[in-house]
C-alpha atoms as a printed R data frame, in Angstrom:
    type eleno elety resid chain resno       x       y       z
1   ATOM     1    CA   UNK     A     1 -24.382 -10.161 -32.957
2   ATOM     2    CA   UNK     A     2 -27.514  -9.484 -35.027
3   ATOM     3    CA   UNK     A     3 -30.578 -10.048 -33.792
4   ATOM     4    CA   UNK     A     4 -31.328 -13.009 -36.090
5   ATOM     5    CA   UNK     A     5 -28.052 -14.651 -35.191
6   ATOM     6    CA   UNK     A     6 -29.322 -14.020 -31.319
7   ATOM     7    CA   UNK     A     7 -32.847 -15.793 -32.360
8   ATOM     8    CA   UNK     A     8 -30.940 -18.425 -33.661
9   ATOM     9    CA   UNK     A     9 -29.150 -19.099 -30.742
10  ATOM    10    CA   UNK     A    10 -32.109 -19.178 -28.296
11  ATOM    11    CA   UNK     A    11 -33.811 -21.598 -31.120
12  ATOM    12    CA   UNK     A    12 -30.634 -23.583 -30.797
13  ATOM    13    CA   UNK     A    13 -30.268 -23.684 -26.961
14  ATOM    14    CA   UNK     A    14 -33.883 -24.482 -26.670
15  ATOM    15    CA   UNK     A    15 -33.936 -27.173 -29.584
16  ATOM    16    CA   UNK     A    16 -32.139 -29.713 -27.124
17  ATOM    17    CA   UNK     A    17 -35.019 -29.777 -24.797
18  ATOM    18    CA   UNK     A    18 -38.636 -31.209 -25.994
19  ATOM    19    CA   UNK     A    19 -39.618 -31.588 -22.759
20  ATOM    20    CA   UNK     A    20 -41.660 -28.939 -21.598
21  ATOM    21    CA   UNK     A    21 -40.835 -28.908 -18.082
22  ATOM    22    CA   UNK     A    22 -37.233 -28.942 -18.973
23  ATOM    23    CA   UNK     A    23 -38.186 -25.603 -21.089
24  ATOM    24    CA   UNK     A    24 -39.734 -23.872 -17.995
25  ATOM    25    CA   UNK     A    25 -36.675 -24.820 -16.075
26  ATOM    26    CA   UNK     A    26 -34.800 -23.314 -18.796
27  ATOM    27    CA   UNK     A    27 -36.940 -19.812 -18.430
28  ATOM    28    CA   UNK     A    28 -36.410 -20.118 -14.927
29  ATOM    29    CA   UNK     A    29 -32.551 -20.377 -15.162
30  ATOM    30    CA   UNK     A    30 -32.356 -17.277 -17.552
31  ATOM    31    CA   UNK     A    31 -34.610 -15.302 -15.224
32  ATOM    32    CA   UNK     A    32 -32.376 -16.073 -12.721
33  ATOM    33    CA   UNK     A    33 -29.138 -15.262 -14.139
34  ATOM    34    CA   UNK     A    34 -30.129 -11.750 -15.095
35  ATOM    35    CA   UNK     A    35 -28.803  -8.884 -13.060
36  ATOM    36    CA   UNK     A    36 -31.595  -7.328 -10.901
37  ATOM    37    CA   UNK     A    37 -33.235  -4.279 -11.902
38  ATOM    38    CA   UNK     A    38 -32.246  -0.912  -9.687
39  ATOM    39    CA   UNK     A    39 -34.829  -0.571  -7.143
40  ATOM    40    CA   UNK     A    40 -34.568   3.175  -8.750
41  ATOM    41    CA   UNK     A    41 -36.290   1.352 -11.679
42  ATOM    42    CA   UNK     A    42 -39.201  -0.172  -9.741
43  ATOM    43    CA   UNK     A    43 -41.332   2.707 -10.129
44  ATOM    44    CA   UNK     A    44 -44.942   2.989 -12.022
45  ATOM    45    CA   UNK     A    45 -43.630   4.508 -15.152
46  ATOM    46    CA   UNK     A    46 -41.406   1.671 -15.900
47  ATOM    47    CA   UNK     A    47 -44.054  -1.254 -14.943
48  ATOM    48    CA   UNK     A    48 -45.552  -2.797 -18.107
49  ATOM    49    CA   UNK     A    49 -48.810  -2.810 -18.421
50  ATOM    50    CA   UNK     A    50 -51.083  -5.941 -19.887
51  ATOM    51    CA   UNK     A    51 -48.619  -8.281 -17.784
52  ATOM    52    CA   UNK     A    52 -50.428 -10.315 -15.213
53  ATOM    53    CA   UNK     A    53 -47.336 -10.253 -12.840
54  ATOM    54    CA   UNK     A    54 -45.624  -7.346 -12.233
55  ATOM    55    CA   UNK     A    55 -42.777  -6.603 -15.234
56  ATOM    56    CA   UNK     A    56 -40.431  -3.439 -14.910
57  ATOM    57    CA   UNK     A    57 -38.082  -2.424 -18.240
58  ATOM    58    CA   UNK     A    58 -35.504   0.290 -18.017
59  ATOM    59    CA   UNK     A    59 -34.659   1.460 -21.545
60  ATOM    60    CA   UNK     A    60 -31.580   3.045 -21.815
61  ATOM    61    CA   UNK     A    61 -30.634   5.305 -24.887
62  ATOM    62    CA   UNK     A    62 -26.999   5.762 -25.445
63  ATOM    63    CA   UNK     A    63 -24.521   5.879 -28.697
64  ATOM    64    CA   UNK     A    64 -27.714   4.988 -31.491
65  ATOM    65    CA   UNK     A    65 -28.080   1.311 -29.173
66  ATOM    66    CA   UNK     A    66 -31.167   0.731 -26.785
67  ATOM    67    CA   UNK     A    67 -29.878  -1.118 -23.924
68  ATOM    68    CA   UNK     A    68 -32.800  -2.786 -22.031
69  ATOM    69    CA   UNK     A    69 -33.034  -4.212 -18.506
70  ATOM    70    CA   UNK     A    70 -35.921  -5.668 -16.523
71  ATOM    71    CA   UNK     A    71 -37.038  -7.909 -13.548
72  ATOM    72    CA   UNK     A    72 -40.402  -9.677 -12.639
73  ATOM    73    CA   UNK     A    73 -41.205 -11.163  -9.658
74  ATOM    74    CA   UNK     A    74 -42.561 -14.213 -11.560
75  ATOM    75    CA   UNK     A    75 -40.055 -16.727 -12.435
76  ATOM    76    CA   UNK     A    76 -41.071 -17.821 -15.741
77  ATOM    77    CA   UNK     A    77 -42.037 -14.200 -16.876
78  ATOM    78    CA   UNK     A    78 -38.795 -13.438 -15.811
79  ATOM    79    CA   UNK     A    79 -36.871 -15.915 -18.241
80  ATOM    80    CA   UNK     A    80 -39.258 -14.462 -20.924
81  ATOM    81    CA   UNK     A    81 -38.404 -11.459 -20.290
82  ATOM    82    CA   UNK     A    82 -34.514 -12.231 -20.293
83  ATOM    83    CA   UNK     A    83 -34.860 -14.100 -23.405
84  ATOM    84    CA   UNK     A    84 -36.430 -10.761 -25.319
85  ATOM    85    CA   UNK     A    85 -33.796  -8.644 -23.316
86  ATOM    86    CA   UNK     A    86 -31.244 -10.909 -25.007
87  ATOM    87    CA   UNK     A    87 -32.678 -10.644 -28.387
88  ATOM    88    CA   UNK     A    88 -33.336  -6.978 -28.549
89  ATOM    89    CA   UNK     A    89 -31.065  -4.981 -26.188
90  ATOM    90    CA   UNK     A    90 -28.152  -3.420 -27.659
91  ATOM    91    CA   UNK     A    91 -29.484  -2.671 -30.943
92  ATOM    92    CA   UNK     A    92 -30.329   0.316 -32.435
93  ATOM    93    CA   UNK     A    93 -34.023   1.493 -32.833
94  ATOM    94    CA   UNK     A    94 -34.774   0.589 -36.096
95  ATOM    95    CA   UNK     A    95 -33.114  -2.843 -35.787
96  ATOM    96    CA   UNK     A    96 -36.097  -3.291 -33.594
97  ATOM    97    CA   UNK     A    97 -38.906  -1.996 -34.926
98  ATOM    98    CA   UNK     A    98 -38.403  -3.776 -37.773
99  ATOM    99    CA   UNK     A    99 -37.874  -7.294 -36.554
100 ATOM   100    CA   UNK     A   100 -39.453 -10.442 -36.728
101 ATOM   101    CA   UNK     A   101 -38.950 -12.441 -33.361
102 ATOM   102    CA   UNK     A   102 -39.487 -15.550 -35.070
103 ATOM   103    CA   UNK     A   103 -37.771 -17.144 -32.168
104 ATOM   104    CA   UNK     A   104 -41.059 -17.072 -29.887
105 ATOM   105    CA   UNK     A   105 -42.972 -19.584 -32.516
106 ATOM   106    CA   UNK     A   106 -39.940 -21.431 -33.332
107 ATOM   107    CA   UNK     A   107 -39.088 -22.848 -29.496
108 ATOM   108    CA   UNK     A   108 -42.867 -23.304 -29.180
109 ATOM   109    CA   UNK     A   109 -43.218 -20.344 -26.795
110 ATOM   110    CA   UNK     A   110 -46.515 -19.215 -27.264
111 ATOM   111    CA   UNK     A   111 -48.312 -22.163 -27.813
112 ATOM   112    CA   UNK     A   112 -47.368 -22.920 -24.523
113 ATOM   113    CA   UNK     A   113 -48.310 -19.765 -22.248
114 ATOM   114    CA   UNK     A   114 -51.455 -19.549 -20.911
115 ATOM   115    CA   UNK     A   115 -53.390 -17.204 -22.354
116 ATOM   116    CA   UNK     A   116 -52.369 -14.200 -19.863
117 ATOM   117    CA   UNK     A   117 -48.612 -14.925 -20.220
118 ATOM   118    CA   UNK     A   118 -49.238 -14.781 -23.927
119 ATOM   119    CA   UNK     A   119 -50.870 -11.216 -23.667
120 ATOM   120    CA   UNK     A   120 -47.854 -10.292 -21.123
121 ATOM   121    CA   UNK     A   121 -45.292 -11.378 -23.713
122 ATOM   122    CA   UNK     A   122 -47.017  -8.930 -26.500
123 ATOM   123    CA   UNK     A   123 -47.390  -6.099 -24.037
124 ATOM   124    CA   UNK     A   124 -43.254  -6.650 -23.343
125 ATOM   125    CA   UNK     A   125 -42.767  -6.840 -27.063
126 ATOM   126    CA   UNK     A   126 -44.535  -4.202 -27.439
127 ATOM   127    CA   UNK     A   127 -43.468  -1.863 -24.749
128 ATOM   128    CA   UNK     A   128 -39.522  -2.665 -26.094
129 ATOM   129    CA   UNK     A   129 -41.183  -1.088 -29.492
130 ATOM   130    CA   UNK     A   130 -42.457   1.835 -28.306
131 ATOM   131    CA   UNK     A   131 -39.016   2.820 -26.155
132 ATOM   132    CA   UNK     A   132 -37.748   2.031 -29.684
133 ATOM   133    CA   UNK     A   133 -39.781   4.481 -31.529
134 ATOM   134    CA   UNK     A   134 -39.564   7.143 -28.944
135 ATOM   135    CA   UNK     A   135 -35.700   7.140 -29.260
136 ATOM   136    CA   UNK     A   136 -35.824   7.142 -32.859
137 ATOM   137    CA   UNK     A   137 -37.659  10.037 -32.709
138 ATOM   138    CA   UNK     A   138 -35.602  11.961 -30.279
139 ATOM   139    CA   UNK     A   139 -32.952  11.306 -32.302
140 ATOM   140    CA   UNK     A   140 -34.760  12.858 -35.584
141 ATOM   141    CA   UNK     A   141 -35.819  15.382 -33.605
């Protein structure tokens, strides 16, 4: 699955709900359903800095695909999280550096953070790019 067609789908799954409670609920569902992170990933290195709550993503490199996993021990930062995990991981690095999560305006996302969540969402989107460029670069290496 593309990344588009996996934007698409969380634009879709969210598009039933126009309730914003029932949106959070959704977040919190996804958070939940994700495995838990390895408590070998908890560490410092792997904690994302800019989030308000605490955020740890494991990048893993292997066959040209980024494989991403994470945890957060707040619930809706969690779904977040698992929502960009579901978007991104699996893809190879350029696939991500060069797309456009469209999905976050389209369910309505970031209009409806608070203003630290928002700046915890950029610093995950952001920390997802820079495992991406650091593997592509390894790999031209």
């Amino acid at each position: 699955m593309t990344i588009n067609e996996a934007q698409d789908e969380v634009i879709e799954e969210f598009s039933d709900l126009t309730d914003w409670m029932d949106r959070y609920q959704l977040l919190i569902d996804l958070g939940n359903e994700q495995q838990p992170l390895d408590d070998k990933y908890k560490t410092e290195s792997n904690l994302i800095d800019g989030c308000q709550s605490r955020v740890w993503l494991q990048a893993d490199y292997e066959g040209g695909r980024i494989t991403f996993s994470a945890e957060s021990d707040a619930l809706i930062v969690k779904g977040i999280i698992a929502l960009l995990i579901r978007v991104l991981s699996g893809h190879t690095p350029d696939e991500i550096l060069s797309a456009d999560l469209y999905f976050i305006d389209r369910i309505g996302l970031k209009e409806h953070l608070s203003p630290t969540r928002s700046n915890g969402l950029l610093a995950m989107i952001k920390q997802m790019r820079v495992y991406a460029l650091a593997f592509k670069a390894k790999e031209e290496a």
